[in-house]
N, C-alpha and C positions, 0 to 999 in steps of 0.2 A: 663756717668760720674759716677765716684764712692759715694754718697753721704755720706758714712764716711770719705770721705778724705775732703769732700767740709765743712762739718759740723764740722771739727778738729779746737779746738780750738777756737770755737763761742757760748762762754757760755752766757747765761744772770745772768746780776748780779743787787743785789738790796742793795743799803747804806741806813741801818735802823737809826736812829737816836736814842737819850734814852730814848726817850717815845716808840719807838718800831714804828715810822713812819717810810714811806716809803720818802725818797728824792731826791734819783735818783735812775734812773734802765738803767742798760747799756746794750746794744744788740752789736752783731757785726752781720758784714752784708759780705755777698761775692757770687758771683756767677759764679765764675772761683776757680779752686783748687790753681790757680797759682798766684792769685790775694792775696794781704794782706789785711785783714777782717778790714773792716769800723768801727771805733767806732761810737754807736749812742747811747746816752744819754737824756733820757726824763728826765725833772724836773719835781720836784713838791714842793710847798708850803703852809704849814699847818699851821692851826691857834694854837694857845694857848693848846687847848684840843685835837692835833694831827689830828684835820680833814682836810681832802685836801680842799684848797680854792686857788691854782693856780696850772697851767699847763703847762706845754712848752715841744712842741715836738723838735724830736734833729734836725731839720731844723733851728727853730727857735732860740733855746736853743744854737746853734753853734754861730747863729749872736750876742746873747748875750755876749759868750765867744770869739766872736772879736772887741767888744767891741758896737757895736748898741745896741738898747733898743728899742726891736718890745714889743706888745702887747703880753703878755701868750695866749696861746692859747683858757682857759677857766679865770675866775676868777668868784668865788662864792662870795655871800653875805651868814651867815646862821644865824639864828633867835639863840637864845639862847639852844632849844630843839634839834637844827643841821637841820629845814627845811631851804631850798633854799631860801631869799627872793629873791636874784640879780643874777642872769648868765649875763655874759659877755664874748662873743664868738667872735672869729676874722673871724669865718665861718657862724653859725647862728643867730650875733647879741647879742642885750643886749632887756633881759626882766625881769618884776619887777613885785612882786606880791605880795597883801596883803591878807591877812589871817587874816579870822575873828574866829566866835565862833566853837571849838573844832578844829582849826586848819585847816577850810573848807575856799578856794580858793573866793575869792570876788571881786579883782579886778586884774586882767593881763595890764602891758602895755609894747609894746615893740619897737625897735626902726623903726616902718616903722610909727610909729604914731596910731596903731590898740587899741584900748581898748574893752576887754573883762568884763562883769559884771554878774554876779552870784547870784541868788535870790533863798534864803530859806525860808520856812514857820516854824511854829513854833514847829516842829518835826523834823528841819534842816531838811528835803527834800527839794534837786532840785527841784524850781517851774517855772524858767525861765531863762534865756540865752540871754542878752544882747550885743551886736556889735557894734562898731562903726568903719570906716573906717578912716584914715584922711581929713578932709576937708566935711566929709559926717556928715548925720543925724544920730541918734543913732539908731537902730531897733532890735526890739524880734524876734531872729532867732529861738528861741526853747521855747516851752513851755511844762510842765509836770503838766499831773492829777492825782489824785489818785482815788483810792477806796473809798467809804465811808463802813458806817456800815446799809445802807439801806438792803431789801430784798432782791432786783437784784445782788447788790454786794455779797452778803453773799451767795446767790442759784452759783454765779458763781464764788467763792475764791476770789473774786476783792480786799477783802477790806482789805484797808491798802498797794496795789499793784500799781505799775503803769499801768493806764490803756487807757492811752492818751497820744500820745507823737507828737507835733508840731516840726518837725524840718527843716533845709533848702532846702528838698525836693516835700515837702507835710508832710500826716498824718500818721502815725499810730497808731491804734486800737489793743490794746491786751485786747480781748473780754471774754475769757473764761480760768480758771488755774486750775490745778488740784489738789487733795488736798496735795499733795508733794509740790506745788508750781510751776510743770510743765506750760507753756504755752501751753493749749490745743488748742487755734484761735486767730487768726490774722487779721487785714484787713490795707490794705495799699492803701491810696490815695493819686496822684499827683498832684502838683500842675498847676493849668490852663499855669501859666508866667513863663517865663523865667525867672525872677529874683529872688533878693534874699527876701523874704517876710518878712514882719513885721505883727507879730502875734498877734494881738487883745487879751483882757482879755475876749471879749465878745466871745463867741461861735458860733452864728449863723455868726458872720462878716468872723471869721476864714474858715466855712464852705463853705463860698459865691469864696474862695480861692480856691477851688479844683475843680478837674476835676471831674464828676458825674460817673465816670466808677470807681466800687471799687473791688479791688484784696483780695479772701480771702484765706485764705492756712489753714489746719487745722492738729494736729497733736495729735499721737496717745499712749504714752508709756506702757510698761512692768511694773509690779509691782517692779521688783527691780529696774527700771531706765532708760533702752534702748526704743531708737527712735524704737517703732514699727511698725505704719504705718504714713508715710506724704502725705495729699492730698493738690497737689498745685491751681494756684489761677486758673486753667482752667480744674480740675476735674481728672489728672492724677493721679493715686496712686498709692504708692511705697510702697513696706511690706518687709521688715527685718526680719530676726532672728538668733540668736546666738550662739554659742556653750556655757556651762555650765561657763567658766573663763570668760565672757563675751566679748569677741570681734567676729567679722562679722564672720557669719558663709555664708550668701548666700543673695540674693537682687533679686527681682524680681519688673515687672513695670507692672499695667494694664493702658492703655492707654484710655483718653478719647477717646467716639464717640460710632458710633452704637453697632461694635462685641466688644466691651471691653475687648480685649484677652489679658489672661497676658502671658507676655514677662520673662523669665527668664533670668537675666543678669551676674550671677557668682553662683556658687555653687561651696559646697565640700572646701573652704577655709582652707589650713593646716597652722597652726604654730610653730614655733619653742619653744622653751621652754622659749627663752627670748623673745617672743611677736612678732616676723619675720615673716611674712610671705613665706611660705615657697611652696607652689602652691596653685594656684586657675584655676579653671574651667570658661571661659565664654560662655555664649549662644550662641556664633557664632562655638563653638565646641574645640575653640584655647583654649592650657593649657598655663598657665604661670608657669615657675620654675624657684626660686631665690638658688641658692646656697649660703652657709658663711665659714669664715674662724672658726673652732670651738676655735682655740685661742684667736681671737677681734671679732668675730661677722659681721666683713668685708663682703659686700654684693663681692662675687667672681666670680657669673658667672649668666648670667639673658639670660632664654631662651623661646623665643614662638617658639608652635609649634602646627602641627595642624594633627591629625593623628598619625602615626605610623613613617613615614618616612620624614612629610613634614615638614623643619624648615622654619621660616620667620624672628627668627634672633638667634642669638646665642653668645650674648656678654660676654668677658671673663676680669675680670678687675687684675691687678696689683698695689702692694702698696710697701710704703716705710714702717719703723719700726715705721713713725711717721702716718701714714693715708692718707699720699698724694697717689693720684693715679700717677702713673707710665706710666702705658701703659693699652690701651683698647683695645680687637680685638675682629673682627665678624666674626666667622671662616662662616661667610652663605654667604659674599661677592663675589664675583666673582672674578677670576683674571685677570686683566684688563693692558691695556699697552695704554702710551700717548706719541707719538712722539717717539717712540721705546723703552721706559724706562716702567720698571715694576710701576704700582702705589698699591701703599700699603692700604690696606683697615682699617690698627689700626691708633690708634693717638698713640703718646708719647710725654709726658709732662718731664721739669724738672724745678728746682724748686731751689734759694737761699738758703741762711740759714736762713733766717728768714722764709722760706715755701712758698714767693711768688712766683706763676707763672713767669719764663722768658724764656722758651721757650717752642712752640707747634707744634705738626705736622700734618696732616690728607690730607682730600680728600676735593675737591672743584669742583664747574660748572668751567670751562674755560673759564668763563667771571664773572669773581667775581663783587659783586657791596660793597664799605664800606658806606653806609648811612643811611639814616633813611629807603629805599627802600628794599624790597627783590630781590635777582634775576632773573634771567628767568624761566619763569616756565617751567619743562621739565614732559614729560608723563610717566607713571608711569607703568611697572618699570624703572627704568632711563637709559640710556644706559651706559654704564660701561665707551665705550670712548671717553662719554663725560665730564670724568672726569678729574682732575690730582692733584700732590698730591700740597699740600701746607708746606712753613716753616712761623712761626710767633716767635717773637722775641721781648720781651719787657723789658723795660728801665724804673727803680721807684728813684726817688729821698728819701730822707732822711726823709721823710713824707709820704711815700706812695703814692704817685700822680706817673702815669704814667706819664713818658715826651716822652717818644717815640714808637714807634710800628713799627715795620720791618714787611715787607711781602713780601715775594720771589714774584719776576718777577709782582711786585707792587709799586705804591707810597709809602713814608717811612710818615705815619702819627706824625705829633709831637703835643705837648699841649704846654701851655703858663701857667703859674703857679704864683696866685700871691706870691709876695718878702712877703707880710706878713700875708698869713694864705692859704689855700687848695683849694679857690676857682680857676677855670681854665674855659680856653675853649680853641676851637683846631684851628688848623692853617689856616686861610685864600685861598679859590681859589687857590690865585696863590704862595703859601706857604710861607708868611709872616704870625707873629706870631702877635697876640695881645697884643697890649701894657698894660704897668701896669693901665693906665686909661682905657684901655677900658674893662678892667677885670671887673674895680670898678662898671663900667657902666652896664653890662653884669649881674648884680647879682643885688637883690635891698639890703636893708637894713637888710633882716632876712636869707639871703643868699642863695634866691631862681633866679634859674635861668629865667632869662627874652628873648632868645630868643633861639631855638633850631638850627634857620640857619636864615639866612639873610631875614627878612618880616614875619615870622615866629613868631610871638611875644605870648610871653606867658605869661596870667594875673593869681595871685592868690589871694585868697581871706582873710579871717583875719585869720583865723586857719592858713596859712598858706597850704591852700590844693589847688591844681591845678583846677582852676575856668575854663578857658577859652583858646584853642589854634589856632591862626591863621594859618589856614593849606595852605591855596594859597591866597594871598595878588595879591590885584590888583589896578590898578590904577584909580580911577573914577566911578569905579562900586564897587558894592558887597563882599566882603571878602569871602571864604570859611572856616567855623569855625567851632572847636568841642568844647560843650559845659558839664562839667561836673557837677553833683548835688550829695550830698551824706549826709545821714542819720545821727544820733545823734551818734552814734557810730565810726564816721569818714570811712564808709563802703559805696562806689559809689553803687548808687541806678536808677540812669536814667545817661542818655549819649546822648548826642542831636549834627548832624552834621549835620549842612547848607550849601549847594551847589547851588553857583548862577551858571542858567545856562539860560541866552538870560534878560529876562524882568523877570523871575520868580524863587521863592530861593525854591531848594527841602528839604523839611524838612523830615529827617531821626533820629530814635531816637531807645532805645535800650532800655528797661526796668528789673530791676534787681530783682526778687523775689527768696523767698527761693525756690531753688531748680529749678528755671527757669528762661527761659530769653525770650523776648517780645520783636520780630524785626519787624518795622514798617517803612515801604517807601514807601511814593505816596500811588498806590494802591496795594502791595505787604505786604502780614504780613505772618511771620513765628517762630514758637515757638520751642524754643530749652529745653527738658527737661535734666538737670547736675547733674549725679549720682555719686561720688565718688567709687572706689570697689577694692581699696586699690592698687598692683602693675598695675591698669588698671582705664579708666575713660569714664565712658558711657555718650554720650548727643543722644539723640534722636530730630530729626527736624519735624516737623508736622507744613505742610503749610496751609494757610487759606482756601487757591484757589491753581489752577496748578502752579504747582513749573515750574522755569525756565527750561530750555533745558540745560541735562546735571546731570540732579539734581532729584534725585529721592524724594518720599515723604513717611515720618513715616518712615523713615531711621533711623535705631540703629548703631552708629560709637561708636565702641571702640576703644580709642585712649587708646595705651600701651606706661608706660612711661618708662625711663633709670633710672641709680640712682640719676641723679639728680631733676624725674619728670618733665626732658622737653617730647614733645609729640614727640616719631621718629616714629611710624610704625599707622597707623589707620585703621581696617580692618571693613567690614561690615555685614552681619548677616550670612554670610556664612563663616566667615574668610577669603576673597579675600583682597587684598592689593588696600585702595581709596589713601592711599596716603603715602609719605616719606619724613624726614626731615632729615639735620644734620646741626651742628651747629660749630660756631666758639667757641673758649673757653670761651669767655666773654660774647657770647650770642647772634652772627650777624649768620642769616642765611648762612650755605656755602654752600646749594644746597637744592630743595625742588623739587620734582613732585608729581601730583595727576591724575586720571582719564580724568580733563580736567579740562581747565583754569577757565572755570564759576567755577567747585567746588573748585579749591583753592583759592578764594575769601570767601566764607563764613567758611575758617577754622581761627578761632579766635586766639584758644586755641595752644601756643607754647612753645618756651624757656621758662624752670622750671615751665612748667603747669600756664604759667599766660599768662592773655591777653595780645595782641597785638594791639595796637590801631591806625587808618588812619595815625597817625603823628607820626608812626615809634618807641613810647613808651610802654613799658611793664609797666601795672598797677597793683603792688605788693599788695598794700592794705591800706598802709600808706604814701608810696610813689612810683614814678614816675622811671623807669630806661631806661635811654641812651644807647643800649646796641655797639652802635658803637660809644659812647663817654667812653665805658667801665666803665661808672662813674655813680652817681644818681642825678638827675637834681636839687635835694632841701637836706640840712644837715638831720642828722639822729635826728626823733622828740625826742629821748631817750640822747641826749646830747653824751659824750663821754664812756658811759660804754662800747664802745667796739672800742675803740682808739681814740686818739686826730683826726685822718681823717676823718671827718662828711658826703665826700662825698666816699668815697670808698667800691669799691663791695666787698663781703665776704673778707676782707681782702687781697686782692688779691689774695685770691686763690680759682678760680673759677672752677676748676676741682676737687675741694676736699670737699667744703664747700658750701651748697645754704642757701638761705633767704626766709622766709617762708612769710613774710609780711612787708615785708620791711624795720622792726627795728633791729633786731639782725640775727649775721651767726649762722648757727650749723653743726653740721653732716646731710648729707642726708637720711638717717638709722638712728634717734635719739636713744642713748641703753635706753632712759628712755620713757615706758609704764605705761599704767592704770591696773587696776587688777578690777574684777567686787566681791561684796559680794553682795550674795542675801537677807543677813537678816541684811544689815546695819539699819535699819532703826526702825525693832525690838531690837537691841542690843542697840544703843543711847538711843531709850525713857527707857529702862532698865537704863542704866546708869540718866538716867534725875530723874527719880522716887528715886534712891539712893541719888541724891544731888538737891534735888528740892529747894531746899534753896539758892542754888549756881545759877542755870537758874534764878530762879525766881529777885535774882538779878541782872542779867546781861541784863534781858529782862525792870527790872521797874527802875533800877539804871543809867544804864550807858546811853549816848548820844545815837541816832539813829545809825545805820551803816551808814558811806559812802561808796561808792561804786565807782568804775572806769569802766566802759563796758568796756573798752578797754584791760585794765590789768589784769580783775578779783581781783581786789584788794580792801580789806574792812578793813577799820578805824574804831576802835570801842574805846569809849574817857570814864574814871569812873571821876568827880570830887569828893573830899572829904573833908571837913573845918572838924578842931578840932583844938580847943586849941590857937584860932587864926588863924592856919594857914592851908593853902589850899595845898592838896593833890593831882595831877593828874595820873593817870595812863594806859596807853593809848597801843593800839594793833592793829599794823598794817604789816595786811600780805596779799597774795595772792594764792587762789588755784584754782589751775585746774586738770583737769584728770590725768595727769602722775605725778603735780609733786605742791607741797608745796614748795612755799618760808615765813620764819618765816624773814620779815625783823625789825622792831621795836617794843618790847614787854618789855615793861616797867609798873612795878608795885611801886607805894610808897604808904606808908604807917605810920601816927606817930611813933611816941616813945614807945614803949612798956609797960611806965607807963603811958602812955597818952590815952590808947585805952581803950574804953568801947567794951562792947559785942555786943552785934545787931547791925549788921547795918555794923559793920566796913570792914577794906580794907582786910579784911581775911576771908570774907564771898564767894570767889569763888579762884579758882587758874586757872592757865593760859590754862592747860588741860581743863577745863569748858568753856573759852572763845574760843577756838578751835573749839570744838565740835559745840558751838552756832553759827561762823564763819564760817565753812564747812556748816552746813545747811544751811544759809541764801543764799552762794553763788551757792551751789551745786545745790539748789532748781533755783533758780534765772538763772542759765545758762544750767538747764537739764542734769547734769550727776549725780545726787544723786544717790548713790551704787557703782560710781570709786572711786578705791582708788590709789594713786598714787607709782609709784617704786621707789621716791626720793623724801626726806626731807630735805630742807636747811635752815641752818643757817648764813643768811647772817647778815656780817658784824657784828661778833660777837665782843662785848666792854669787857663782863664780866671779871672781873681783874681774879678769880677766876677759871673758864673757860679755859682763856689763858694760868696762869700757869700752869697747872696741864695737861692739854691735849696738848697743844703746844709743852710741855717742852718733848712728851712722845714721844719711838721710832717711826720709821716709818712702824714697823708691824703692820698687821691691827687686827690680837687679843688685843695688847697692846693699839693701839688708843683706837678702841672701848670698851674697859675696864675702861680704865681712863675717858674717856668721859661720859659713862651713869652713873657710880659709884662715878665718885667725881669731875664732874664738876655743875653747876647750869642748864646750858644749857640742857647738859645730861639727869639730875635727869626729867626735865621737859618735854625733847622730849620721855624718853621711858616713861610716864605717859600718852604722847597722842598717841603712838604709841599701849600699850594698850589698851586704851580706842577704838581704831577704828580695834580693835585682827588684829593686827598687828605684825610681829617680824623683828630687823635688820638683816640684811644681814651681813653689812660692814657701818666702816666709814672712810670716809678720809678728808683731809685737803685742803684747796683751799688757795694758798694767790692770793690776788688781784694786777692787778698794780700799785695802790692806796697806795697798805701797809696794807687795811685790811685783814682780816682772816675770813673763811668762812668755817663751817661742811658740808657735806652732807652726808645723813644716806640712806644708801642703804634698801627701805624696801619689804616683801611682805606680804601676807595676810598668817595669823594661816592654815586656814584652805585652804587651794591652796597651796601644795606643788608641785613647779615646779621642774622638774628635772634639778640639777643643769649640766651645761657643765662643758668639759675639762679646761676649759679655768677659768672658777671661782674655781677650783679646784687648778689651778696648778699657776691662775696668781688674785689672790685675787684685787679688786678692789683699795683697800688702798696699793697695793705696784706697781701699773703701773710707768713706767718713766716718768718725768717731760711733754717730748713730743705729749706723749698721751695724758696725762689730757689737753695739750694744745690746741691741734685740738678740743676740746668739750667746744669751746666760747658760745653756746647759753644760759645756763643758769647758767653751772660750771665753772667759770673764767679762769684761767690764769695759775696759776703754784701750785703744795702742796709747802706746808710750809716747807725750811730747813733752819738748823744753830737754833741759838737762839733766845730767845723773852724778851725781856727788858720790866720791869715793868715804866709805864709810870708815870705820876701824878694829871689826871682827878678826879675833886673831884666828889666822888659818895658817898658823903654822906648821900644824898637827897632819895638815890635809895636804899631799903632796899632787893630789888631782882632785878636782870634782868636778863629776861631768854632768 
């Protein structure tokens, strides 16, 4: 089907109001050329000051317009400064939070009855982590030490660092830092019990808590900032090094034990000039070659091969104008016939106007299974006619919930969708649907799912994170159950399944260290070492004792992945084929062989490179996914930044878009990379020595930083009293390797005849807090010397800003002209872009579905000239069509900015800058 005929006449439209709010946005929907395109209408409802504090998707927004009155989908409460206090979600509940000094989190409550409590010391550090369940006692799940300014501390960077971390797994021990700030050691201990612990203020009580076996991992950097060497907690080491622009040039592994021989695992890594990798060499002799479109970057053709003549696969992709993939082929496939019909070895996708997934084609075993189970195992290489092809066919309501799924010469799967918000589950045995009670039942109060099938029951715990899954329910005896445990970070760190089996429970448990895993049953232990090596992903298995029959030992498997990083091909040190996957769109195995049954038991590692777990769940990082409920078992922890749908996989577009951790889609090829500079670190204290007056305030003046592990994100608070009256100005952004987000930077300041000299709010500018804010985090998370290829300006207010750069064409000389030269924003991002010899690229325009408005600055380093492509030549970043910028949800919204921008009526008179 023609996809400019399908796409005619299905614009999205957005009713700004006269503050320049966003009120509604109307999509049209069709998935037949022949069909008349659906209106669908999201609300929104802003307060006073134009900020969104209601939502309604056009599901619900419809029942409104025939006259019901459901719940919004979202409703905020916001403090005066615009934080959150109140969400109220028809998906994930209502939670409620107080905020205490510099706007640091104190008390959570929400409606399953959970209370969280948060304990600062008098340098506001995190010092503890309070929980209470409903009905239960209250307990210290977490506790934090720090550094002092003793000797020990000071011979090993501690002081002032976190150096103790108590959390609901057991302990860890960050023993040694470097004077960057790197973590040079580690030690990680578990806890003896099962449950969830309550931490002691006393130390030796806390210690009486662990298991006496401690894990230490140690690690090694490069002066300018690269992981050089990592040695994990049972003596393997792994040595890196890099090409000159800083990304992976080669990885090798020595392995513990007597010959200590290292193992070379990739070399010779090429790149493209936008950071793509573009071949790599592995140790087992197989090359990988990614081909791209030189116009988008489009990964177009992905090949192993091993020799001169031998291919082991040869995938060849197809796209639309917008980034949906089209059609896949393996020209290495065989050709095959099923019942006398040719079967086709490509898939073909097509796709709505809205871009979702509705219909699929491909190859399948000829005994398909849809559940939580994989299917028959077949031996590897698989037989061709045991193949045949497959159709799938699927059905989204007005919300994005799937309601139905067609599959040729199959059951036709349907869902049951609640009347007032996204929550679902699917159809009964003998295909009756679940009623509107038993949905309600089906989900608790924060809108996590409670049972994955019939006995099946699934507990979680107050975060909200998957505690407990009943795997086989039985009657009068024993349960068979997986139990999960995870770190202060929200990152699963042990995994424990109990299998009764006569009078006795087998306890099996799985251990998570950096860069290893720790498999433990009965009397069997085997250790997997997890090297990442960019289009390829090496584990190596080393058993205690003799491996089972079938299974070799100190086996190197390189698992090679697709573009969406699911595992299809795994070969072993020779480049021999152990095993083959494929998969359905949404993530259900549609065929798997390996060497033999025993080794396709200990393959973990599948769909988009994420575990697989006994109960049929993919473990993303944050959350949990159903992949033959096509959906995520719990709402998205990030609220609705990336649609009123809480539970919905990449948008529904699962051939085009993956999720890296569970919270947000993006591209599978993200276009934004890091850049390495080797003399960051000499150029800053250069710049520090120029404005020593500026640091020195930000460091004795302003609040502590807070910090988010999870987000990379750091709060930095100035208060100020003059004249009576009190002054705040506060900075709150996030960095990581590829990419800067500036979300709230707010400076105020008196009155101009009010202001004495020393001391006052003009003693640093926002470029100073920057620099102070990169350091703290860059040290803190181990990339100090990346610099990222994209700066954002989210959710820009500045009255000033808006006009003058909104108002400007859509060339991207003309943006970024008016941007850097006379907007505030502007003047202040090329002062930090400076500051870190840095130059733009490009800038373009983001609007939100919100209605806000967002920059992003395309950047790269002074000294790193990349050779630009055809494609930045002839299709400059700030002039792509609306569809492109669309498909790039992960960190750059939704659509550029057109039409006009209405100056609103926010008083900012408080605000003598925001940048």
């Amino acid at each position: 089907m023609n996809s400019t005929f399908l796409d005619h006449a299905t614009p999205t439209l957005r009713v700004i109001d006269p503050r320049g709010a966003v009120c509604r946005e109307i999509a049209y929907c069709r998935s037949q050329t022949n069909q008349v395109p659906e209106r669908r209408i999201t609300r929104f409802g802003c307060d006073l000051m134009g900020r969104e504090v209601t939502s309604w998707d056009p599901r619900l927004w419809a029942k409104v317009e025939s006259g019901d009155i459901p719940r919004a989908n979202l409703i905020r409460k916001r403090s005066f400064s615009g934080t959150e206090l109140l969400t109220d979600s028809v998906d994930a509940g209502w939670r409620v939070t107080l905020l205490g000094t510099a706007d640091r989190e104190c008390h959570i409550w929400d409606g399953r009855g959970s209370e969280l409590q948060y304990s600062y010391d008098f340098l506001l550090r995190l010092t503890a982590v309070q929980t209470r369940a409903r009905d239960e006692q209250e307990k210290v799940v977490e506790r934090f030490s720090y550094g002092d300014t003793g000797e020990q501390s000071i011979f090993r960077n501690q002081s002032g660092r976190l150096v103790r971390h108590d959390d609901e797994a057991g302990t860890l021990r960050f023993t040694q830092y470097s004077l960057n700030g790197h973590l040079l050691k580690e030690s990680r201990q578990f806890m003896e019990s099962l449950g969830v612990p309550n931490w002691s203020s006393d130390l030796s009580l806390r210690d009486k808590l662990l298991m006496d076996e401690c894990f230490v991992s140690v690690f090694c950097y490069f002066s300018s900032g690269e992981l050089r060497t990592k040695v994990d907690a049972l003596g393997n080491t792994q040595n890196f090094s890099y090409a000159l622009s800083g990304e992976l040039k080669s990885a090798q592994i020595q392995a513990s034990g007597s010959d200590r021989k290292i193992c070379v695992l990739v070399s010779d890594i090429s790149y493209s000039a936008q950071g793509q990798i573009e071949s790599e060499h592995l140790g087992c002799g197989a090359k990988v070659t990614a081909e791209y479109d030189p116009q988008n970057n489009r990964l177009t053709r992905l090949v192993v091969g091993h020799g001169f003549s031998d291919l082991l696969q040869d995938q060849r992709y197809s796209y639309d104008s917008v980034g949906n993939v089209l059609r896949i082929e393996n020209d290495v496939e065989p050709e095959s016939y099923y019942k006398n019909q040719k079967i086709e070895s490509g898939s073909i996708y097509r796709y709505d106007s809205l871009y979702q997934l509705v219909e699929a084609t491909g190859r399948e075993i000829d005994f398909p299974v849809f559940g939580p189970q994989l299917p028959v195992w077949q031996k590897v290489p698989i037989d061709p006619n045991c193949l045949r092809n497959y159709g799938q066919r699927f059905e989204y309501d007005s919300s994005g919930n799937q309601r139905v799924r067609y599959h040729s010469n199959s059951p036709t799967v349907r869902m049951a969708v609640s009347e007032w918000g996204n929550r679902s589950l699917g159809q009964y045995e003998d295909g009756s649907l679940p009623t509107e009670q038993e949905i309600a039942l089906g989900f608790d109060a924060n809108g996590n799912q409670q049972e994955l099938s019939r006995g099946q029951r699934m507990s979680w715990n107050v975060r909200n994170q998957l505690q407990k899954v009943t795997v086989v329910k039985r009657e009068g005896t024993g349960d068979d159950e997986e139990r999960y445990f995870y770190d202060g970070t929200g990152r699963r760190v042990r995994k424990v399944h109990l299998a009764v089996v006569g009078n006795r429970t087998i306890f099996d448990q799985v251990l998570y260290l950096p860069g290893l895993e720790i498999h433990r049953c009965e009397n069997l232990e085997h250790h997997v070492v997890d090297i990442d090596l960019g289009r390829c992903r090496a584990r190596i298995t080393q058993w205690a004792q003799d491996p089972p029959v079938g299974v070799t030992n100190d086996k190197v498997t390189y698992c090679l992945k697709d573009y969406l990083g699911s595992n299809t091909l795994e070969l072993d040190e020779c480049a021999r084929l152990i095993s083959q996957e494929c998969y359905y769109p949404f993530g259900g195995t549609a065929w798997h062989s390996s060497r033999s049954e025993v080794a396709s038991t200990y393959k973990m590692i599948r769909y988009s490179g994420k575990e697989r777990d006994a109960t049929g769940l993919y473990y993303y990082g944050f959350r949990y996914y159903a992949a033959w409920l096509c959906r995520w078992v719990s709402p998205d922890p990030v609220g609705t930044l990336y649609g009123q749908n809480l539970y919905a996989m990449v948008e529904n577009r699962p051939t085009s878009l993956a999720d890296v951790d569970g919270l947000k889609p993006g591209l599978p090829d993200a276009e934004s990379h890091s850049f390495q500079h080797t003399n960051l670190k000499k150029r800053l204290e250069q710049l520090d020595e120029k404005s020593q007056a500026a640091q020195r305030f930000i460091k004795e003046r302003f609040e502590p930083s807070d910090f988010d592990f999870k987000s990379h994100l750091i709060s930095s608070t100035y208060f100020h009293e003059e004249g009576g009256q009190r002054y705040e100005s506060w900075f709150v952004n996030e960095f990581h390797e590829d990419i800067w987000i500036f979300k709230e930077n707010y400076k105020t300041k008196p009155p101009r005849n009010d202001r004495t000299g020393a001391g006052s709010a003009d003693e640093f500018y926002a470029s100073d807090v920057a620099r102070y804010q990169y350091e703290v985090v860059a040290n803190q998370f181990g990339f100090f010397g990346r610099l990222p290829s994209v700066i954002k300006r989210e959710n820009v207010l500045n009255y000033s800003t808006l006009a003058n750069a909104v108002g400007s064409s859509n060339e991207v000389e003309d943006l970024s002209a008016a941007f850097f030269a006379n907007t505030p924003n502007g003047k202040s991002t090329r002062r930090i872009i400076e500051d870190f010899d840095m130059e733009a690229v490009s800038v373009e325009r983001i609007k939100q579905s919100g209605g806000t408005v967002d920059f992003l600055i395309h950047v790269q380093p002074k000294n790193i000239k990349l050779a630009q492509s055809r494609y930045f030549a002839e299709n400059p970043r700030g002039e792509r069509d609306r569809d492109d910028i669309a498909a790039r949800s992960e960190f750059f919204g939704s659509e550029p900015l057109k039409g006009s921008f209405r100056r609103g009526s926010m008083d900012m008179s408080h605000f003598d800058r925001y940048w």
